[in-house]
Legacy VTK file of the C-alpha trace (Angstrom):
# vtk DataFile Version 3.0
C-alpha trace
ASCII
DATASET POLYDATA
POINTS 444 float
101.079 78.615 92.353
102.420 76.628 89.834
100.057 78.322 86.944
101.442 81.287 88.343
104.603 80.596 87.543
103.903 79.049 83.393
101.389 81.994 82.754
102.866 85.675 81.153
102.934 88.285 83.575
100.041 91.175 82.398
102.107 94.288 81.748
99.575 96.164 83.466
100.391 94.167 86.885
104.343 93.977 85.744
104.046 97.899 85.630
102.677 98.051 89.231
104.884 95.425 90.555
107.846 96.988 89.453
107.173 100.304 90.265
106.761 99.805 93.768
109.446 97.371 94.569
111.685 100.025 92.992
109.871 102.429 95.067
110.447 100.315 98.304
106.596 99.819 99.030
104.699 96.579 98.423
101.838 96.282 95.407
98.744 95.030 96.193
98.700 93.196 93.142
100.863 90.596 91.829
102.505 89.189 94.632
102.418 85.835 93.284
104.096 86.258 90.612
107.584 86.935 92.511
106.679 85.138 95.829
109.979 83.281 97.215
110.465 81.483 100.185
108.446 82.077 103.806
106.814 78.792 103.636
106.833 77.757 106.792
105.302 80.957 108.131
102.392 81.048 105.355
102.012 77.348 106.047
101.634 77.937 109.697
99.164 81.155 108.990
96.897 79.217 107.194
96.938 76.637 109.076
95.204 79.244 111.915
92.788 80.803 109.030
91.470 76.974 108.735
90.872 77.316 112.241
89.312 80.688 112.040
86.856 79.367 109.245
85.387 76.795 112.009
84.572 79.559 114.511
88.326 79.986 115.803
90.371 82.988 116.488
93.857 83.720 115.984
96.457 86.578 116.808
99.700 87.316 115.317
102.521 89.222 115.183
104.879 89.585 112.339
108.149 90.976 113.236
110.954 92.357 111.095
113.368 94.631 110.412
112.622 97.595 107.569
112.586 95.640 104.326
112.917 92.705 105.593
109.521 91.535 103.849
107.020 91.601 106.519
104.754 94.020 104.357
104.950 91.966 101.569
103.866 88.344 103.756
101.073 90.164 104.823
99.900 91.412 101.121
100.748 87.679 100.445
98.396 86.705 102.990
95.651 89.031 101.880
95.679 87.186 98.474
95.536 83.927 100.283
92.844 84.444 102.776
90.909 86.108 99.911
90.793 83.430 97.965
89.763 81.257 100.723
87.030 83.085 100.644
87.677 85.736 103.693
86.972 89.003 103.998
89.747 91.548 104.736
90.457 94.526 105.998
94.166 95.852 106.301
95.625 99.714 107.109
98.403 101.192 108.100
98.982 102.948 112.073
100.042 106.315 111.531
100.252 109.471 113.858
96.282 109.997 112.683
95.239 106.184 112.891
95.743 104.652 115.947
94.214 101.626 118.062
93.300 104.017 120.963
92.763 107.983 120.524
91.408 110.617 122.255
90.871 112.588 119.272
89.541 110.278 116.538
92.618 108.246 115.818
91.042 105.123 116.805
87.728 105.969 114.898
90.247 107.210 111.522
92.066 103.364 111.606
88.474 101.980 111.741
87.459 103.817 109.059
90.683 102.862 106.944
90.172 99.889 107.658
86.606 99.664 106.300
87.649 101.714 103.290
89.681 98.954 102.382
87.227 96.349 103.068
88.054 93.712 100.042
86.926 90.458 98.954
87.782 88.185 96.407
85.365 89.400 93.635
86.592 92.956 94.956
90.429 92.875 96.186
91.143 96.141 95.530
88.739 97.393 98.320
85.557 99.462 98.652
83.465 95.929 98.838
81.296 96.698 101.958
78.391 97.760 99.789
78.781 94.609 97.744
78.888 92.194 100.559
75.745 93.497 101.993
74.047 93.565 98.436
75.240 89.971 98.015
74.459 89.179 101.417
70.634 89.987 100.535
70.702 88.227 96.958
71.874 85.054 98.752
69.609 84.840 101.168
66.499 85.219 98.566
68.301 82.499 96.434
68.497 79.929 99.905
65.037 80.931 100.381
63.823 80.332 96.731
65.974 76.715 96.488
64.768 75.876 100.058
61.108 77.021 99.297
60.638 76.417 95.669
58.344 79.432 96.131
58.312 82.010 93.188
60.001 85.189 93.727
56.676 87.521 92.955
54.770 84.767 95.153
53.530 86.717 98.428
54.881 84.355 100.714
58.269 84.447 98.900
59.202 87.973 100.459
57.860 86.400 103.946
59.997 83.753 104.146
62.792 86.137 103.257
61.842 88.373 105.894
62.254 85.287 108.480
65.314 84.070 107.210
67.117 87.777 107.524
65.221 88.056 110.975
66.961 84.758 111.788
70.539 85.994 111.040
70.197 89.266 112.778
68.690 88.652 115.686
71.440 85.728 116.558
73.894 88.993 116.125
71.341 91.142 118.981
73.062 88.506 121.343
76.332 90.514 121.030
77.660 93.527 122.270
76.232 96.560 120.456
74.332 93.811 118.031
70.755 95.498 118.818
71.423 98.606 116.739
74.037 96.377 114.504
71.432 94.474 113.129
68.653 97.110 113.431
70.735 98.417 111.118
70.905 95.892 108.939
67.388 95.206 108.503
66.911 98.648 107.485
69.440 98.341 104.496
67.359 95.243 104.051
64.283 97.235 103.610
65.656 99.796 101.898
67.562 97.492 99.230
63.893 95.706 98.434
61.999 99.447 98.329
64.645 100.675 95.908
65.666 103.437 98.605
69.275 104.335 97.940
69.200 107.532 100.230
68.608 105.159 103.362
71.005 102.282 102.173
73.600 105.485 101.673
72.881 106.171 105.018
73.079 103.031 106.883
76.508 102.465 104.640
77.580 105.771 106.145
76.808 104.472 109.977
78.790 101.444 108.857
81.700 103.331 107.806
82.056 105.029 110.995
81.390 108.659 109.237
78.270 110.055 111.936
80.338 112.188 114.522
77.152 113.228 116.627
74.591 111.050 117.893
71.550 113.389 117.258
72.784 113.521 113.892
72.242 109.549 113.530
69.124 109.466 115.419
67.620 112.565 113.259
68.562 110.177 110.320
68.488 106.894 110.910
66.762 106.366 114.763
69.579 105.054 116.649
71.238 106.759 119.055
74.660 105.224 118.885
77.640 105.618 116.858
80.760 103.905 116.291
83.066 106.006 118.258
86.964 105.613 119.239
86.340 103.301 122.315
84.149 100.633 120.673
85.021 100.543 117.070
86.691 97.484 117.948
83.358 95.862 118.754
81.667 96.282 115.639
84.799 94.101 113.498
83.698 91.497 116.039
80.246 92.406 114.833
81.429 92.224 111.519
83.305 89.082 111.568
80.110 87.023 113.003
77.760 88.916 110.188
80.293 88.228 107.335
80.364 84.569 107.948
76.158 84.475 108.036
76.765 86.412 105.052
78.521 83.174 103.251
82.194 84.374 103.408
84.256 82.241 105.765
85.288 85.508 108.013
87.118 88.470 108.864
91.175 88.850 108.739
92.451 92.196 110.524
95.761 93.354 109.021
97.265 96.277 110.843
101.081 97.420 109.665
103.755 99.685 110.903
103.186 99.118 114.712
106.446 101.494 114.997
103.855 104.224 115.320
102.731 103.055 118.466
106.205 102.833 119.540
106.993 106.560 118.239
104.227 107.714 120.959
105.999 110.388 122.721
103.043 110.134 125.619
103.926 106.865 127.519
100.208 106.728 129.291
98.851 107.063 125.335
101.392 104.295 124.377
99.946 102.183 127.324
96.374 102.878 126.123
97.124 101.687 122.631
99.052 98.760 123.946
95.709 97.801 126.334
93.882 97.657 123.381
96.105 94.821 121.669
96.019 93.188 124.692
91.945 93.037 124.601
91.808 91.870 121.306
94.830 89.673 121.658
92.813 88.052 124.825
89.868 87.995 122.890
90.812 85.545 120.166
92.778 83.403 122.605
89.745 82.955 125.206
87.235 82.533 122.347
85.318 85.906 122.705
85.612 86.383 119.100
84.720 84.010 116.247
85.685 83.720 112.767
88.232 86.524 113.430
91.844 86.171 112.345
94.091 89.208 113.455
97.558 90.039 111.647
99.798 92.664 112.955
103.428 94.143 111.651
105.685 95.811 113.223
110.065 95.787 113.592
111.830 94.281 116.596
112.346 97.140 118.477
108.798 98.490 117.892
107.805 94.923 119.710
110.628 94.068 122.186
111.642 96.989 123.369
111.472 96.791 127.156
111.296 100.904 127.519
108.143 101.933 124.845
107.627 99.048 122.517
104.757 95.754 122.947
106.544 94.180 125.716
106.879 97.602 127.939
103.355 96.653 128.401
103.787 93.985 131.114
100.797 91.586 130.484
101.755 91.747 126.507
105.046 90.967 127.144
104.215 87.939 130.039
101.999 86.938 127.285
104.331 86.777 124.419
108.067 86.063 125.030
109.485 82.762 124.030
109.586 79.859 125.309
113.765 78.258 126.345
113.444 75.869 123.642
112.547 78.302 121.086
116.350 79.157 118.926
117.343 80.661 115.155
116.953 76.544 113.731
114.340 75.800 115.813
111.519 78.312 115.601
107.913 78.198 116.888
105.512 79.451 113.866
102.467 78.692 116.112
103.673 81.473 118.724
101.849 84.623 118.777
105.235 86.553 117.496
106.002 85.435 114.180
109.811 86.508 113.850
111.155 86.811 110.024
114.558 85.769 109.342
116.666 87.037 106.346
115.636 85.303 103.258
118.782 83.082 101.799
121.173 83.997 98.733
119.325 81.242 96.818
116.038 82.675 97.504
117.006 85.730 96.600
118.752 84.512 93.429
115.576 82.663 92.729
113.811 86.282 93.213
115.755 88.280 90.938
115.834 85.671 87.782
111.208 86.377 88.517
111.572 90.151 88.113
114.562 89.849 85.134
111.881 87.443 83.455
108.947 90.478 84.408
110.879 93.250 83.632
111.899 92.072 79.633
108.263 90.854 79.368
107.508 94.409 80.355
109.403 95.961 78.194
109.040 93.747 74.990
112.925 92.767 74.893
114.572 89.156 75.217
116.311 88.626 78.536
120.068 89.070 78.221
121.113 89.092 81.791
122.758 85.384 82.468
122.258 83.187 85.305
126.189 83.844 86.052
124.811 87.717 86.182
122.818 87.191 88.923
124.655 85.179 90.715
127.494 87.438 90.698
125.202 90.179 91.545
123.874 88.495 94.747
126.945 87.473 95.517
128.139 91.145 95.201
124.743 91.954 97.360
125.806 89.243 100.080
129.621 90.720 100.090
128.841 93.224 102.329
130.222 93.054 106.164
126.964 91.845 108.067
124.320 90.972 105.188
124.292 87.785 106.165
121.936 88.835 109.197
121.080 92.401 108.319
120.438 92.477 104.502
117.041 92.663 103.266
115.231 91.769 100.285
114.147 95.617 99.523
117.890 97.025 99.435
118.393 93.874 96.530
115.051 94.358 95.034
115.925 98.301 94.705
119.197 97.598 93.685
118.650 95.474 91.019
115.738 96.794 89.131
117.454 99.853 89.008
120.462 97.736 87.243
117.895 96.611 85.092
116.520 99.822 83.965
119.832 101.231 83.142
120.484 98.396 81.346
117.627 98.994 79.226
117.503 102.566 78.839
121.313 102.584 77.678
121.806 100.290 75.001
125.439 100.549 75.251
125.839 99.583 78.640
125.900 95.932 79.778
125.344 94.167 82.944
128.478 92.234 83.156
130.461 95.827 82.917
128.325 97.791 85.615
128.839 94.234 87.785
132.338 94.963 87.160
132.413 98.275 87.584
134.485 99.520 90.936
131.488 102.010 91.847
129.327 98.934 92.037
131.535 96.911 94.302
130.938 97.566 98.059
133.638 99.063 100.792
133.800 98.732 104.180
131.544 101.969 104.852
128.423 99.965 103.054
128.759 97.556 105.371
124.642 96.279 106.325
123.548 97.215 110.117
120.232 97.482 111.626
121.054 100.736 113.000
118.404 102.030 111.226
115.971 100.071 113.006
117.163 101.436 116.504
116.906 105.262 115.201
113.687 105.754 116.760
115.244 105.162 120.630
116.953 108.397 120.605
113.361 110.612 121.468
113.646 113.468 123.644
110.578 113.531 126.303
LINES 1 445
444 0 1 2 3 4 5 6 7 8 9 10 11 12 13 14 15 16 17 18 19 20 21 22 23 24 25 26 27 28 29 30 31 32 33 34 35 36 37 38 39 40 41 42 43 44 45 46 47 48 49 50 51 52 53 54 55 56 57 58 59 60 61 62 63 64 65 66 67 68 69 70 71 72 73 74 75 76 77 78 79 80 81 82 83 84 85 86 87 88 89 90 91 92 93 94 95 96 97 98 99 100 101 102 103 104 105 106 107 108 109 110 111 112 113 114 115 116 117 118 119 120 121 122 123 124 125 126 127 128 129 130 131 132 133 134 135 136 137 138 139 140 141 142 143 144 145 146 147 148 149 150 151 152 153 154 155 156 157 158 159 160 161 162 163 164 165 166 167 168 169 170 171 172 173 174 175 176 177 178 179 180 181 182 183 184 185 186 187 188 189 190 191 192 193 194 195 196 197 198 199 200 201 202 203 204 205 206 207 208 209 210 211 212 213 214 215 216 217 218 219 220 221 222 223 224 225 226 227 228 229 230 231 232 233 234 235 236 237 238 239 240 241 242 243 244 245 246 247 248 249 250 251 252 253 254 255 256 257 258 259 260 261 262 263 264 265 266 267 268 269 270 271 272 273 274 275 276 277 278 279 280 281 282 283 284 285 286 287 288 289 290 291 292 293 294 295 296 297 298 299 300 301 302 303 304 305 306 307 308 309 310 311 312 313 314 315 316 317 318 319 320 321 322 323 324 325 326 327 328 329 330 331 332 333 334 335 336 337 338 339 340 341 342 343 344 345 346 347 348 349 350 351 352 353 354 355 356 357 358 359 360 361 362 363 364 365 366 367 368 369 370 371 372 373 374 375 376 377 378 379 380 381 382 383 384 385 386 387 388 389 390 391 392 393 394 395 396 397 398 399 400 401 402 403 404 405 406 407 408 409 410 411 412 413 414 415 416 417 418 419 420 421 422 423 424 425 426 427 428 429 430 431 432 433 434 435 436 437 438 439 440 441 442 443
C-alpha cells in the first residue's frame, strides 16, 4: 500500500475511478489508490481468507446503508484475495439472479458469477478458460520437475495422465464430482488432441449454458446439468478443484441482498433465505473447504424482522449479537459485519486522494488548499444527522463534481462556490436513512 500511495495514478485508471465515483457505482479498478479507513474489518477478513487457504470456510455479511461503502470493501477485498492468490467470483442479486428460482434465477446468478470468474493474472474476469489451461500446463511442469522425463518421452504423457487421474478422482468423492471431473478429464484430452470444439463444449457445461439434458448427453455423454437447485454444489466443486489447480481457493461475493428483501412472494423469500442458510451452515460445519463467502446487503434488507435475513428464524437465531457486542466495542469475527460511518478525517484524508487524481488527470497543478477541504467536509458534516447517516458516496459525488466545475470554468474558484449560499446546507438537507426504509412500504 505504501507504493500505492508514492506511484502516479495511470490516467487510464484515474478516468475509470472518477467516473464512477461521480456516477455513484464502485470501479473495479483502482481501489487502492483512494482506499481510507475500514481496517479493522479488512484486517479481520483476511484474517478468515488465511483460514480459508488451509482448508477453512468462512461466511460473512457486510451490512450498510446505500453509500455507505460496503460495495467498495468488497471490490477492496476482491483485489486483496486476488493477490493472495484466490480465485473470485462476485455478481450482483437482481430480480433475474437470485439464490433460489423457479425459473432460472438461481442458474442466471451462477452463470454471472462464472462470467466474472477472475484471477490475479485476469482480474477483470472471463479467466475460467485460463485456469483450466493453466491448471493442465502445471501439472505437466510438476510432472516433468518430479520425473525429469522429457516431454516427447512416451512415459512423460503417462505420468501426466496419473497425476490428473489423481486430482480428479479425489473430487468423484463429492457431490456431483463423478461427472465434475469426467468432465474435466475430457477438457484434458481435448486440450492435448488440439480439440477446441470439445474444450468449447465442456467450457459451456461449466458455465451453466446446457438447458436440456439430452442436449448434454448428445454432446458431451453426461446426463446432468447444472440446474437452479444444485448450482450451488458445483462452486463447492469448484473451490476444492481450484485449490488442486494451485490457486489458494474460491471467494463468493454476492451484493445487493435488498433484492431478496424486495421479494413480493414471502414463500420465494423463504426459499432464497434457506439457501443462505445451507451455505452459511456449510462453511461453519466444515462441509466446504477452501471456500470464503462474502455477502452485501443494507440493514433493513438483513434485520428486518417482517421480509429481510432475520425473518428467516434459523438465520436470524444464527446471527444476532451477542449483549456485549456495542458501537465502541464491535465483534469483526461475527458473521454480520456492520459498517459504521467513516470519520471527517477519513474522509478529509479521501478527498485530498481524488484532488491529487483528478489534477493528475487532467494535466493541471492542484490549487484546492488543505483549508478547502477542510471547510468543505466540514460543510459536508454540517448537516442535521451526518454524523450517523452521511455516507462517503453523497461526499465523493459532491466533491468531484466541485472539482469539475472548478476545472471546466476557469473563472470560478473553490473558495467562492465553498462560500457560495447555494452551497451551504438548510434544515431541509438534513441526512436521514429514510431512504433505506423505502422499500417497507410494498403492497401484497
Amino acid at each position: 500500500m505504501a507504493d500505492i500511495k508514492k506511484r502516479r495514478v495511470p490516467k487510464r485508471i484515474a478516468q475509470t475511478v472518477l467516473n464512477s465515483l461521480k456516477g455513484g457505482v464502485v470501479p473495479r479498478i483502482g481501489l487502492p489508490y483512494v482506499t481510507v479507513g475500514r481496517k479493522a474489518e479488512i484486517e479481520a477478513l483476511l484474517h478468515d481468507v488465511d483460514v480459508v487457504s488451509e482448508g477453512g470456510a468462512s461466511f460473512h455479511f457486510i451490512v450498510g446503508r446505500y453509500g455507505s461503502g460496503k460495495s467498495f470493501l468488497l471490490q477492496t477485498m476482491r483485489n486483496y484475495v486476488m493477490d493472495k492468490n484466490f480465485v473470485v467470483v462476485d455478481g450482483d442479486l437482481s430480480p433475474e439472479r437470485r439464490l433460489q428460482g423457479t425459473k432460472g434465477q438461481g442458474l442466471a446468478l451462477y452463470r454471472e458469477l462464472i462470467q466474472n470468474l477472475a484471477t490475479k493474472t485476469r482480474p477483470e474476469g472471463g479467466a475460467l478458460t485460463l485456469v483450466l489451461d493453466r491448471w493442465i500446463s502445471s501439472v505437466q511442469s510438476n510432472v516433468a520437475g518430479e520425473s525429469g522425463l522429457a516431454v516427447d518421452d512416451p512415459q512423460f504423457a503417462a505420468a501426466v495422465d496419473k497425476k490428473i487421474y489423481s486430482i480428479i478422482s479425489s473430487l468423484s468423492e463429492l457431490v456431483h464430482g463423478f461427472d465434475f471431473a469426467k468432465l474435466l478429464n475430457m477438457y484434458y484430452h481435448a486440450y492435448l488432441e488440439g480439440d477446441d470444439e470439445t474444450k468449447a463444449k465442456v467450457i459451456k457445461w461449466f458455465r451453466g449454458e446446457y438447458t436440456h439434458k439430452t442436449e448434454a448427453k448428445q454432446e458431451l455423454g453426461v446426463s446432468v446439468i447444472i440446474s437452479d437447485d444444485d448450482w450451488y454444489e458445483y462452486l463447492k466443486l469448484f473451490a476444492s478443484f481450484f485449490r488442486q489447480a494451485g490457486y489458494a481457493g474460491l471467494i463468493i461475493m454476492i451484493d445487493e441482498l435488498v433484492n431478496i428483501y424486495k421479494i413480493p412472494n414471502s414463500i420465494s423469500r423463504q426459499y432464497n433465505y434457506e439457501k443462505i442458510l445451507t451455505m452459511y451452515n456449510d462453511t461453519l460445519q466444515g462441509k466446504a473447504k477452501y471456500l470464503g463467502i462474502l455477502m452485501g446487503g443494507t440493514p433493513q434488507a438483513v434485520e428486518d424482522h417482517r421480509r429481510g435475513v432475520y425473518s428467516y428464524e434459523a438465520l436470524h437465531s444464527r446471527l444476532t449479537e451477542g449483549k456485549f457486542a456495542t458501537a465502541g466495542a464491535r465483534d469483526m469475527y461475527a458473521p454480520v459485519i456492520k459498517l459504521e460511518p467513516l470519520t471527517a478525517e477519513e474522509m478529509l484524508v479521501l478527498v485530498e486522494k481524488l484532488a491529487n487524481m483528478h489534477a493528475g488527470l487532467y494535466g493541471y497543478q492542484r490549487t484546492i488548499t488543505e483549508a478547502d477541504l477542510a471547510k468543505f467536509i466540514k460543510i459536508e458534516y454540517a448537516r442535521i444527522g451526518a454524523d450517523t447517516n452521511i455516507t462517503p458516496r453523497e461526499v465523493i459525488r459532491d466533491f468531484i463534481e466541485l472539482l469539475d466545475i472548478v476545472w471546466q470554468n476557469p473563472d470560478t474558484t473553490v473558495e467562492k462556490l465553498l462560500s457560495s449560499s447555494d452551497f451551504d446546507y438548510h434544515k431541509s438537507d438534513a441526512v436521514s436513512d429514510k431512504k433505506d426504509k423505502d422499500y417497507t412500504e410494498f403492497t401484497i
